[in-house]
C-alpha positions, 0 to 999 in steps of 0.5 A: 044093409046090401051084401053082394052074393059072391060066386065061383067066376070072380074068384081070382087065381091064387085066391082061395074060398068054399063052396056055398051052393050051386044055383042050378037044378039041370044036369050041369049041377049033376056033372059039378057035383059028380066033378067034386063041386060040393058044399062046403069044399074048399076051391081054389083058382088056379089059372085063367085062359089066355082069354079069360074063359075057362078058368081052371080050379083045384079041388079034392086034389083035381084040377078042372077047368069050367066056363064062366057061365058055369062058375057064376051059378057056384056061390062061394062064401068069403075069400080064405 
């Protein structure tokens, strides 16, 4: 049994999920966690730029706009 892990840059507009945990030990996972980006937060997609990066995604009441390449070190837990 193979279970794909999921994270924050697949996440669709209008789709909802939690946060898991952040895959990464620099000071990106610092600024993400001072933004709001902690576990168990519900996030979702809200809108996606014209060329699909950045993404823009509502938590705690914030709207933030992060790169793909920073969304795919945010694991997310199943769609909500």
């Amino acid at each position: 049994y193979f279970m794909k892990i999921k994270t924050l840059d697949l996440l669709k507009p209008g789709c909802t999920a939690v946060i898991k945990e952040i895959k990464n030990d620099d000071s990106i996972k610092r600024r993400l966690f001072d933004m709001g980006f902690i576990k168990n937060s519900i996030i979702e997609c809200v809108m996606v730029s014209p060329l699909k990066d950045p993404k823009a995604y509502l938590i705690r009441g914030t709207l933030i706009a992060i790169r793909n390449n920073d969304a795919k070190l945010i694991e997310i837990d199943d769609v909500i």
